[in-house]
Each structure stands twice: as structure tokens, then as C-alpha cells.
OpenMM code with the backbone's topology and positions (N, CA, C; nanometers):
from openmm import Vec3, app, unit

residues = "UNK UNK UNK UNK UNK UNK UNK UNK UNK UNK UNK UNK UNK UNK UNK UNK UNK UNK UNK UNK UNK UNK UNK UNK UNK UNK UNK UNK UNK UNK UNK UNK UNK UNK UNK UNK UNK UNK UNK UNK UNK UNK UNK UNK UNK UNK UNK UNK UNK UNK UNK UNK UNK UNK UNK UNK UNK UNK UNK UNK UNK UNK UNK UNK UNK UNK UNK UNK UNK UNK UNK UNK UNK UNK UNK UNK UNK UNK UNK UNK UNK UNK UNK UNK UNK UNK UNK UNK UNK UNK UNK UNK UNK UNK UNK UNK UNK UNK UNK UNK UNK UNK UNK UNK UNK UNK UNK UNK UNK UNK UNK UNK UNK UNK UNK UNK UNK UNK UNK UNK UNK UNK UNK UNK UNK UNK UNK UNK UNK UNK UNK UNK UNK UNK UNK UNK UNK UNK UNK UNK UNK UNK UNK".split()
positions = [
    Vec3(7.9349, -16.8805, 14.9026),
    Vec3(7.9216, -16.7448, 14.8558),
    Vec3(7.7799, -16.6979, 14.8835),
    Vec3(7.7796, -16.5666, 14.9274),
    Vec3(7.6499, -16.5334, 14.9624),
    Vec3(7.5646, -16.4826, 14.8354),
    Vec3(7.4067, -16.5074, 14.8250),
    Vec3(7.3684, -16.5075, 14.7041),
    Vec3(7.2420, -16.3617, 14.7166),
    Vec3(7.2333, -16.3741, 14.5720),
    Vec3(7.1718, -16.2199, 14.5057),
    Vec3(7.1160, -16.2745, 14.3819),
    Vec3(6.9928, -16.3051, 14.3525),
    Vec3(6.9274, -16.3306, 14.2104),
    Vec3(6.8260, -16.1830, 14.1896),
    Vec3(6.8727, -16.1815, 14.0974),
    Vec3(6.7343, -16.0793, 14.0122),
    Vec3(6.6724, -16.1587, 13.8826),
    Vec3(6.5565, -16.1181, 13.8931),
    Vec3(6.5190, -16.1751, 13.7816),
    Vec3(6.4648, -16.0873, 13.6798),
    Vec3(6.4976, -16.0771, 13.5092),
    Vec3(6.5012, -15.9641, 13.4172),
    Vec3(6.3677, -16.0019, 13.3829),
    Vec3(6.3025, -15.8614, 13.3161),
    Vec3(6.2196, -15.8080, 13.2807),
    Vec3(6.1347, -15.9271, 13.1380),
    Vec3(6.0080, -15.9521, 13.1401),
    Vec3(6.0291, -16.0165, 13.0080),
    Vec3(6.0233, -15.9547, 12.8936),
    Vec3(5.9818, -15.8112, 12.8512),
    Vec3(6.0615, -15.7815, 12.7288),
    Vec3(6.1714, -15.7665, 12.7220),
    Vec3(6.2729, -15.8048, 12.7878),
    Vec3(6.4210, -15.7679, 12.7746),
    Vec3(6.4492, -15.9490, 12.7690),
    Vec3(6.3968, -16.0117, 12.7953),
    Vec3(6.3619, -16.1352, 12.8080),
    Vec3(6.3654, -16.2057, 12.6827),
    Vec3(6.2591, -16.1315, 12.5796),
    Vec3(6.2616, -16.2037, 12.4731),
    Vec3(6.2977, -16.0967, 12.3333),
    Vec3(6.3747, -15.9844, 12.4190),
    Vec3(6.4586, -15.9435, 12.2922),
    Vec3(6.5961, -16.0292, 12.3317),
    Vec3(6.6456, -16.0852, 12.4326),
    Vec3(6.7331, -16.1449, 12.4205),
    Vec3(6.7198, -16.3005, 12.3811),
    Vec3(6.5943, -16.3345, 12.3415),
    Vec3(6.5334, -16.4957, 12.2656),
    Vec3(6.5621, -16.4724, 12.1061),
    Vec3(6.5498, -16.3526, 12.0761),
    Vec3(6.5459, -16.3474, 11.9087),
    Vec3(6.6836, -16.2780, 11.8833),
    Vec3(6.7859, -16.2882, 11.9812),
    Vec3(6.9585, -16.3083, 11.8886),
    Vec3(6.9579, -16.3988, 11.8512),
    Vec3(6.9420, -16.5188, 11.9214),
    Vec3(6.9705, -16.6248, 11.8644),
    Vec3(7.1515, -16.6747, 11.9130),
    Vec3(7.2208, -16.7212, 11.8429),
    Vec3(7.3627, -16.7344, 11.8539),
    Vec3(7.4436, -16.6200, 11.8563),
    Vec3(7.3872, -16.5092, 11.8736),
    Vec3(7.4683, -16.3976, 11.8990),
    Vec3(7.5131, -16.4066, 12.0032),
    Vec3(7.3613, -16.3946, 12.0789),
    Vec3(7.3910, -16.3877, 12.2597),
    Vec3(7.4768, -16.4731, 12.3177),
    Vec3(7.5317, -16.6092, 12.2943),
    Vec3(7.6306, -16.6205, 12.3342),
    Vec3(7.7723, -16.5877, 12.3311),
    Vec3(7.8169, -16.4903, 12.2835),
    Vec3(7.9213, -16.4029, 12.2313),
    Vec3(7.9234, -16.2852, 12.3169),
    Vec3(7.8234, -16.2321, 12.3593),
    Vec3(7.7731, -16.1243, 12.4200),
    Vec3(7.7251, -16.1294, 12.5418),
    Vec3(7.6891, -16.2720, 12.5875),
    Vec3(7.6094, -16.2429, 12.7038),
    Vec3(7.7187, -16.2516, 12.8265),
    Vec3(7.8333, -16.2840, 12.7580),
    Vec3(7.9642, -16.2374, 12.9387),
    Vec3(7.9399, -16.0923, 12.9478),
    Vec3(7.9726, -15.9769, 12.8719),
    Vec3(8.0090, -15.8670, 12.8628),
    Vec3(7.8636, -15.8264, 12.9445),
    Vec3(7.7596, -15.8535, 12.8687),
    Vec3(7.6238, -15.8011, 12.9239),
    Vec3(7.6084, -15.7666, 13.0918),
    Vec3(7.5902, -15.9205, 13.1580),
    Vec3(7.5753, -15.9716, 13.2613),
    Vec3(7.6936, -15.9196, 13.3637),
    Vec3(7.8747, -15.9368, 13.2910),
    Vec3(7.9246, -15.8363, 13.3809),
    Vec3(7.9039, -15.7446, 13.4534),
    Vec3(7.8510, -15.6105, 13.2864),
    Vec3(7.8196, -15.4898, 13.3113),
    Vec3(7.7044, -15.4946, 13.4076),
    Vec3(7.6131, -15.5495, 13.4205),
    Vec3(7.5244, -15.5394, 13.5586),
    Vec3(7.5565, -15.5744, 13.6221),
    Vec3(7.6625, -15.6663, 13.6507),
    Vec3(7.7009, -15.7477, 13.8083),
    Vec3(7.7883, -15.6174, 13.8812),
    Vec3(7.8828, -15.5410, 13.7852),
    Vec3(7.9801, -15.4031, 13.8452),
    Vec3(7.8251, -15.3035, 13.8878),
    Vec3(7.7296, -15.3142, 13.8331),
    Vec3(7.6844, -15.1921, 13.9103),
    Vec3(7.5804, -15.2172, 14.0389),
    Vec3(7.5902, -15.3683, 14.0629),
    Vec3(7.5043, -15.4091, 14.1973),
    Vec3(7.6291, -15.4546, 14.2829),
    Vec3(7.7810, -15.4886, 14.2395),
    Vec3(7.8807, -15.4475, 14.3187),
    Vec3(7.8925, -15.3281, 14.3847),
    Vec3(7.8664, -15.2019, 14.2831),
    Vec3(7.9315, -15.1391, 14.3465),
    Vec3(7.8212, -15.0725, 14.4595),
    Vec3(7.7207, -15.1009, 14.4763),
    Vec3(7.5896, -15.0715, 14.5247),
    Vec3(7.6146, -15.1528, 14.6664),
    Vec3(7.6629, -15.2772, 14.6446),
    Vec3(7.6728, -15.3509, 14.7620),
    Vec3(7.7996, -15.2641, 14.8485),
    Vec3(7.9162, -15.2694, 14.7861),
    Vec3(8.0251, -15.2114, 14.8766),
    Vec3(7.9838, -15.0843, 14.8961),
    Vec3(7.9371, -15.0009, 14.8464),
    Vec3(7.8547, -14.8547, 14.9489),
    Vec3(7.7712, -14.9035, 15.0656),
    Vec3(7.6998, -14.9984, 15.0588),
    Vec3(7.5950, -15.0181, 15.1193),
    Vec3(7.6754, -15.1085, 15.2614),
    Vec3(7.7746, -15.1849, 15.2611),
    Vec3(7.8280, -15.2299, 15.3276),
    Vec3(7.9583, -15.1088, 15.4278),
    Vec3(7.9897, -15.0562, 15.3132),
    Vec3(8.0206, -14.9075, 15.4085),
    Vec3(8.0134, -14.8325, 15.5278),
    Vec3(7.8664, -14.8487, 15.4868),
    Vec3(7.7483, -14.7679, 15.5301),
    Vec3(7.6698, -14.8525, 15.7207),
    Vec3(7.7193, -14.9715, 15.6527),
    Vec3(7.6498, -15.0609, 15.7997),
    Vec3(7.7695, -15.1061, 15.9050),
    Vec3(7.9326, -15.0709, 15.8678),
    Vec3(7.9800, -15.1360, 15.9246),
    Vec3(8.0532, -15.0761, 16.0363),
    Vec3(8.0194, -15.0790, 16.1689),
    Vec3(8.0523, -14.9812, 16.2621),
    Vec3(7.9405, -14.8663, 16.3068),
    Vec3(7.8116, -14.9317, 16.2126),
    Vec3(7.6947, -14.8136, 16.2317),
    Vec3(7.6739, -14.8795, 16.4071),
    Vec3(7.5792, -14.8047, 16.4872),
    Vec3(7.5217, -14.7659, 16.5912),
    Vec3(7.5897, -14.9639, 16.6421),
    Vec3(7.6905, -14.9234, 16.6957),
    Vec3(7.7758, -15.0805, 16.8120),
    Vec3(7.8081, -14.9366, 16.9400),
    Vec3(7.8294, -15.0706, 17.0031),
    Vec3(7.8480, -15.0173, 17.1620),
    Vec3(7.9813, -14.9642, 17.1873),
    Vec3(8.0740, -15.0730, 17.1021),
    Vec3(8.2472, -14.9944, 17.1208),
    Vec3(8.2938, -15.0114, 16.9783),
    Vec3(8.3637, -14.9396, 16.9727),
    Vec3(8.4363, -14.8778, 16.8388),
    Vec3(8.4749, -15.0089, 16.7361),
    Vec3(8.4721, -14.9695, 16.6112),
    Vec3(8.4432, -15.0534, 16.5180),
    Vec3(8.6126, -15.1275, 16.4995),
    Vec3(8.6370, -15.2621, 16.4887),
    Vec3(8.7417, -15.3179, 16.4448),
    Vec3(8.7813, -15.3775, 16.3513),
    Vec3(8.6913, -15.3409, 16.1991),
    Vec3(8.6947, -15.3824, 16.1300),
    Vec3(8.8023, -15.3053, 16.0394),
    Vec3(8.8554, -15.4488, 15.8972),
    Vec3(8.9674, -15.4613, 15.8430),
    Vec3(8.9760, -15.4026, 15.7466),
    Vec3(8.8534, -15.4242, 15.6901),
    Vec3(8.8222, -15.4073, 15.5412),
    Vec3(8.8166, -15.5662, 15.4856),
    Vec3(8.8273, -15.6529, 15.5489),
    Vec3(8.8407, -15.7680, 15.4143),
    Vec3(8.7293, -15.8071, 15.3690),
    Vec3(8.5960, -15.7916, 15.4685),
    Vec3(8.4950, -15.8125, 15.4120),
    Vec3(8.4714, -15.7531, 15.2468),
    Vec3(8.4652, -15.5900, 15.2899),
    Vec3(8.4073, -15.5371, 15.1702),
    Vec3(8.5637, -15.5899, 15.0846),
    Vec3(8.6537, -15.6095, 15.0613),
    Vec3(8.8172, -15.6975, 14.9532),
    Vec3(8.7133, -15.8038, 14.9349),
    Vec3(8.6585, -15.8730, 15.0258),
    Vec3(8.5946, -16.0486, 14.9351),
    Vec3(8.5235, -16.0255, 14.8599),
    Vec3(8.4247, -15.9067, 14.8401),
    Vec3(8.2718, -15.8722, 14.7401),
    Vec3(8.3822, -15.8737, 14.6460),
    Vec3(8.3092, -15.9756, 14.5234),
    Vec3(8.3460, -16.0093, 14.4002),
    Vec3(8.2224, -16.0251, 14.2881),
    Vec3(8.3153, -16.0347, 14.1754),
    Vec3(8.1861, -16.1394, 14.0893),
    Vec3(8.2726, -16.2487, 13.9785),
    Vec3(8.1774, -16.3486, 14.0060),
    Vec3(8.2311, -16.4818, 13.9123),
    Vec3(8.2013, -16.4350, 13.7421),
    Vec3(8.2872, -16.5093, 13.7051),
    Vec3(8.2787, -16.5149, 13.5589),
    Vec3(8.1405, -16.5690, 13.5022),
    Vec3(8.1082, -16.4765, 13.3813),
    Vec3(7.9796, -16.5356, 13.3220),
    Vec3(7.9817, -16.6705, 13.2618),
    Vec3(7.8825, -16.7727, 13.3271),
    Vec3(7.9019, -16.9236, 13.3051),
    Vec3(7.7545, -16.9843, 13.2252),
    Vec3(7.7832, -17.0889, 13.1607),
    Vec3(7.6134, -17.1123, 13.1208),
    Vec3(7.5759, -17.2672, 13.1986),
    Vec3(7.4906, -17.2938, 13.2653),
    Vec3(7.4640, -17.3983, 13.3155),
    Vec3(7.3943, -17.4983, 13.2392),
    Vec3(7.3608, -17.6153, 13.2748),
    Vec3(7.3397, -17.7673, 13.2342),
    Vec3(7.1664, -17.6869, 13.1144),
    Vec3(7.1057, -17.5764, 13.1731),
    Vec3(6.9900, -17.5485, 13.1115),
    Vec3(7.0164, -17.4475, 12.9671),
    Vec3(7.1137, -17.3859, 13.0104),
    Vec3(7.1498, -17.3053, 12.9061),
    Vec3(7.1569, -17.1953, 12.9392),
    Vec3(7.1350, -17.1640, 13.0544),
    Vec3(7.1006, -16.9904, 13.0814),
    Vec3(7.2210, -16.9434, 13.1471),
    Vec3(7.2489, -16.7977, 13.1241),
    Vec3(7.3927, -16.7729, 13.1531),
    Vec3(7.3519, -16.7207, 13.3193),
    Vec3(7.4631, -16.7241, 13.3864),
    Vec3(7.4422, -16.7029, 13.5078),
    Vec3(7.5638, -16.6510, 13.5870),
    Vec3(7.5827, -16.5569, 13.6434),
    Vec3(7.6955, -16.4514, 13.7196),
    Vec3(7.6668, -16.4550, 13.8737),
    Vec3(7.7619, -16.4613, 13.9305),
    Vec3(7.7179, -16.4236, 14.0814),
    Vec3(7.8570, -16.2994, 14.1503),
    Vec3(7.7828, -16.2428, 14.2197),
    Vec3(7.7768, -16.1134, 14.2803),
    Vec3(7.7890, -16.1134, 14.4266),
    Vec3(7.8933, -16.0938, 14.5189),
    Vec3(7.8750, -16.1259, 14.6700),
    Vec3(7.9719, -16.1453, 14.6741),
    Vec3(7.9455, -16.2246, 14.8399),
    Vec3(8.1047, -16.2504, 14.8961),
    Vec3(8.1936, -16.3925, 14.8787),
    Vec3(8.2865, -16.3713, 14.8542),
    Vec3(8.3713, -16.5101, 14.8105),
    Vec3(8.4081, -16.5610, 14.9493),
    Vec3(8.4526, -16.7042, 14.9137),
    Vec3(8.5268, -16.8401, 14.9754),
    Vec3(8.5987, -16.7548, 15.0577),
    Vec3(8.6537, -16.6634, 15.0785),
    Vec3(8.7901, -16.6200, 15.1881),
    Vec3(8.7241, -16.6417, 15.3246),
    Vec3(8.8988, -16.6430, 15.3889),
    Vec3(8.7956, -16.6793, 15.5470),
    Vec3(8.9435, -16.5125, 15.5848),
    Vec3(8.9240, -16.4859, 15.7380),
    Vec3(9.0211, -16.3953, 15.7837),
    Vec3(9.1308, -16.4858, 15.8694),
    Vec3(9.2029, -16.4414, 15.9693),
    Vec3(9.3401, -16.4832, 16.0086),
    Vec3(9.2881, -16.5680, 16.0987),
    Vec3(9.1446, -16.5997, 16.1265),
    Vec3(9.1574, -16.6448, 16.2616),
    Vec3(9.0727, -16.7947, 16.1882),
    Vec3(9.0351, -16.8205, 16.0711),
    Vec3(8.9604, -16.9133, 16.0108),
    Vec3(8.8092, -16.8795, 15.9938),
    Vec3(8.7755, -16.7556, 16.0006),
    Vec3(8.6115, -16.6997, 16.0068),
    Vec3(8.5918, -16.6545, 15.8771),
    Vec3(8.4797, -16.7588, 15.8187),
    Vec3(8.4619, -16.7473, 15.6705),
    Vec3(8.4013, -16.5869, 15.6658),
    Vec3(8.4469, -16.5004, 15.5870),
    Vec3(8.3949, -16.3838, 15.4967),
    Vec3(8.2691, -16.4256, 15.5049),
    Vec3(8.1609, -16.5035, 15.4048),
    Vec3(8.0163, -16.4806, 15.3931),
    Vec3(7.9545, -16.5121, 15.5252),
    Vec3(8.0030, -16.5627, 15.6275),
    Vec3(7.9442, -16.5909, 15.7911),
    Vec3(7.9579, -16.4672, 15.8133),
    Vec3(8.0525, -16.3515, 15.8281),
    Vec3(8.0351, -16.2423, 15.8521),
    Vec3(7.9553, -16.1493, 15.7861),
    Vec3(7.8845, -16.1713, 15.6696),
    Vec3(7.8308, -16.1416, 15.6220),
    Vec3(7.6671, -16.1434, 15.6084),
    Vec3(7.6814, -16.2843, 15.6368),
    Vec3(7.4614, -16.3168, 15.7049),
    Vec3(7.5194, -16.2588, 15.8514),
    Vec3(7.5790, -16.2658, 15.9093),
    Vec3(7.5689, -16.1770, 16.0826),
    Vec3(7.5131, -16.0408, 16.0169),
    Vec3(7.5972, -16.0139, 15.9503),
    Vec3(7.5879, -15.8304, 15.9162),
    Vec3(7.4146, -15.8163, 15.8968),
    Vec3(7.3841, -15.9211, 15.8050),
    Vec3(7.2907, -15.8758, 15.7405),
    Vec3(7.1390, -15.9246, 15.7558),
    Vec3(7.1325, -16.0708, 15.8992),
    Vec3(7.0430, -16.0841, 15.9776),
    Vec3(7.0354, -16.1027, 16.0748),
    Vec3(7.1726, -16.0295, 16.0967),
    Vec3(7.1535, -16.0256, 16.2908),
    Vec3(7.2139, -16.1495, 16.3685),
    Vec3(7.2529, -16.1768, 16.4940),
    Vec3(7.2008, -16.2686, 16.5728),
    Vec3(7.1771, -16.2285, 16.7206),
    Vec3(7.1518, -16.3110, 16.7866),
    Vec3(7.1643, -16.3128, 16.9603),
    Vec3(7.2546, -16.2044, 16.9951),
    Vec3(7.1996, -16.0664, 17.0451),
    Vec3(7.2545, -15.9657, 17.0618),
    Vec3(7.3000, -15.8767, 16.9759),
    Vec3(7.3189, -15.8413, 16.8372),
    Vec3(7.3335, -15.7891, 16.7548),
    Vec3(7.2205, -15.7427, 16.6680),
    Vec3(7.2056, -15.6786, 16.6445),
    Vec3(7.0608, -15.6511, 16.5628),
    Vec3(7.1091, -15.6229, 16.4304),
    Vec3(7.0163, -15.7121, 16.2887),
    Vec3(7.0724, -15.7091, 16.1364),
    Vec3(7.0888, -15.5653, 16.1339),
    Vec3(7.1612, -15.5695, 16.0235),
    Vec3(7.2247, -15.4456, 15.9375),
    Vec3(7.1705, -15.4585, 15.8147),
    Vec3(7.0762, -15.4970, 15.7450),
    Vec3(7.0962, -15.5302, 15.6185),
    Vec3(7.1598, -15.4517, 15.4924),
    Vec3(7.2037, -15.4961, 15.4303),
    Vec3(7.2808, -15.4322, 15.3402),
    Vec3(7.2802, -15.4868, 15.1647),
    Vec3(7.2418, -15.6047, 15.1882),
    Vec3(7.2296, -15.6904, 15.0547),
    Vec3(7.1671, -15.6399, 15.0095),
    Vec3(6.9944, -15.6211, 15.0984),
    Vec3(6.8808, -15.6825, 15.0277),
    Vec3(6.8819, -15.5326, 14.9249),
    Vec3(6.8824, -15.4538, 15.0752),
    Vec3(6.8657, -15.3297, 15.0049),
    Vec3(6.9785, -15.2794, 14.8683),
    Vec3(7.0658, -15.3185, 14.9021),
    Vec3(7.1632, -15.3006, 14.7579),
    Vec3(7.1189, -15.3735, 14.6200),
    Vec3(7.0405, -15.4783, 14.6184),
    Vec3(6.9836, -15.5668, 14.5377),
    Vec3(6.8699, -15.4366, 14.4701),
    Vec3(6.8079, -15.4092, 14.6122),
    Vec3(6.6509, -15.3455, 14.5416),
    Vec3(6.6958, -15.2074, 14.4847),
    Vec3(6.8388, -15.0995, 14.5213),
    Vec3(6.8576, -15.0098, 14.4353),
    Vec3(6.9165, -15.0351, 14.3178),
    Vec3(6.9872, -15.1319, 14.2805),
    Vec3(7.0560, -15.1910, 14.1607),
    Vec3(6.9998, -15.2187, 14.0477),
    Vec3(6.8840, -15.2349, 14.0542),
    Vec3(6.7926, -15.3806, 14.0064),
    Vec3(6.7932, -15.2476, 13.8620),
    Vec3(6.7331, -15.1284, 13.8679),
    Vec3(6.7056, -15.0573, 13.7538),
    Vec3(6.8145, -15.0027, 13.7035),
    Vec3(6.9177, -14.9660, 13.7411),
    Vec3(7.0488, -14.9279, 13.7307),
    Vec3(7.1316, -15.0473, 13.6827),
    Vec3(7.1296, -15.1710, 13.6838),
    Vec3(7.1959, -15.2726, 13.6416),
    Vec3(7.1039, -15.3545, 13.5219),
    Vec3(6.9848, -15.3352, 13.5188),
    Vec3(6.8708, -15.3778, 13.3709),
    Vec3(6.9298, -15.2833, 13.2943),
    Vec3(6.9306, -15.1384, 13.3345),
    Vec3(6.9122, -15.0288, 13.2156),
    Vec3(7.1022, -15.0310, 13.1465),
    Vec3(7.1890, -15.0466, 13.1896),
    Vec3(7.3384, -15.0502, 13.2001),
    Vec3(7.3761, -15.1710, 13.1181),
    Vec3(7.2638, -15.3129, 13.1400),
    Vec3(7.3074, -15.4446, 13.0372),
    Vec3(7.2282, -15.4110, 12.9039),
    Vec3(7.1403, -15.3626, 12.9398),
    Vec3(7.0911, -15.3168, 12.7955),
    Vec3(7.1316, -15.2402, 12.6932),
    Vec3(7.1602, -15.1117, 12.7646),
    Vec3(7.3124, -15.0110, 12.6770),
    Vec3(7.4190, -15.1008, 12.6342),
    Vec3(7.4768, -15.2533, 12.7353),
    Vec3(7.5986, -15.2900, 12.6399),
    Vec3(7.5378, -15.3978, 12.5652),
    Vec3(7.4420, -15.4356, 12.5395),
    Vec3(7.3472, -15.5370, 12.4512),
    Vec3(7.3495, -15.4253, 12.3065),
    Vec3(7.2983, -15.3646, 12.3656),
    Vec3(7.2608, -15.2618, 12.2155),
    Vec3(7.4033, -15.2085, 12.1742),
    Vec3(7.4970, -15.1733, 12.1979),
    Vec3(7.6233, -15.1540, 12.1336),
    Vec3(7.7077, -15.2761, 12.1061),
    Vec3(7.6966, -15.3566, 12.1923),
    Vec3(7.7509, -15.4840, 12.0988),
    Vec3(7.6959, -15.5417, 11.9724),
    Vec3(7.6270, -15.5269, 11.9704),
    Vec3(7.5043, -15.6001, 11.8897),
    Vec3(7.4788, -15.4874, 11.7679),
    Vec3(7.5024, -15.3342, 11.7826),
    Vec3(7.5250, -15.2593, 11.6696),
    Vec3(7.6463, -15.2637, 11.5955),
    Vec3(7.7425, -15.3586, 11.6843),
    Vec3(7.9088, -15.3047, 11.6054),
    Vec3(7.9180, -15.4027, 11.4534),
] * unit.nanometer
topology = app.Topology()
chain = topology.addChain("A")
for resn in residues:
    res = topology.addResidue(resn, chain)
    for name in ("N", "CA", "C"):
        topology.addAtom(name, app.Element.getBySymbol(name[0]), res)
């Protein structure tokens, strides 16, 4: 799966240190809600690159932008919850994994020049997906 880390703010950091045992109750819903809005940032952005400036007409399926997913909120061996955002395990009809088409898209190779599309979907998200987990932090956490 192709990867996307952000890393949060530290006052948002350590208002989420002093729930305590809340946050685990809360922190799927949270982390969702930001993973849908750097989804949906990515599939515009992938839109946007696919069939841009090629030599002959674009033959694409759509399955790329069908694989952009996000995993379920999980907590690892450290404790910290963790979501991922990108392209899944699928391959297309011919055995060509989805995320291989996806680093092509997005750094190029031998004759193709990158498209990027991640990075930049990462860097418009980033305030739009902090400010969006925080709204559902603060309404969960008021109910």
C-alpha cells in the first residue's frame, strides 16, 4: 500500500494525552474523519493527473482511483493509533499491482515524466483533515 504520514500538531498532541481512556473509544471515529478528507483530496488530485499532457489518448479504467481506500483505525505494539490512506493490495486484469501504478504516476520513470499527486494532496489536506478530527474530538467528547 502506498504510504502518507502526517504528523499532528503538539497542542492537539497533548490535548489528546489528558483524555486519558477516553481516547480510546474515540480515536477510530477521529482519525477516520481525517483519513475521508485527505481521501478525498487524493482522488481529485489523481483526477486531475491522469491523462494530463501524454502523447496518445488516455486508457485508463478508473481502478486506480476504486483502490484509494482507508484501513481501519488500529493501535500498534506502542500504543499509538494509526490509519492508512492510499492505494490498496489490488492488482488489474493483467496482474499489475494498483500501488506500482501509482509510484509511476507519481515519480515518473524512463520516459514518462512524474505526475505527482500524493504529495501534493497530503500538503492540501494536512489543515483540512487536523481542523475536521478536532471538530469530531470535541463533539464526541461533549456528548
Amino acid at each position: 500500500m502506498a504510504r502518507c504520514e502526517m504528523k499532528l500538531p503538539d497542542e492537539f498532541m497533548d490535548k489528546l494525552s489528558k483524555l486519558g481512556d477516553k481516547f480510546d473509544a474515540v480515536a477510530p471515529k477521529v482519525l477516520k474523519s481525517g483519513g475521508e478528507v485527505v481521501l478525498s483530496q487524493m482522488k481529485d488530485n489523481l483526477k486531475s493527473v491522469i491523462g494530463r499532457d501524454t502523447k496518445v489518448k488516455s486508457r485508463s479504467t478508473g481502478a486506480l482511483e476504486k483502490s484509494l481506500g482507508i484501513t481501519p483505525a488500529l493501535q500498534d505494539r506502542q500504543g499509538e493509533w494509526n490509519i492508512r490512506v492510499g492505494v490498496g493490495d489490488s492488482k488489474d486484469k493483467k496482474g499489475v499491482p494498483d500501488a506500482l501504478k501509482a509510484q509511476v504516476l507519481e515519480y515518473g520513470k524512463a520516459g514518462q515524466p512524474a505526475k505527482p499527486w500524493m504529495k501534493p494532496a497530503r500538503r492540501k489536506a494536512r489543515k483540512k483533515a487536523i481542523s475536521r478530527m478536532e471538530d469530531v474530538l470535541k463533539r464526541e467528547l461533549d456528548l
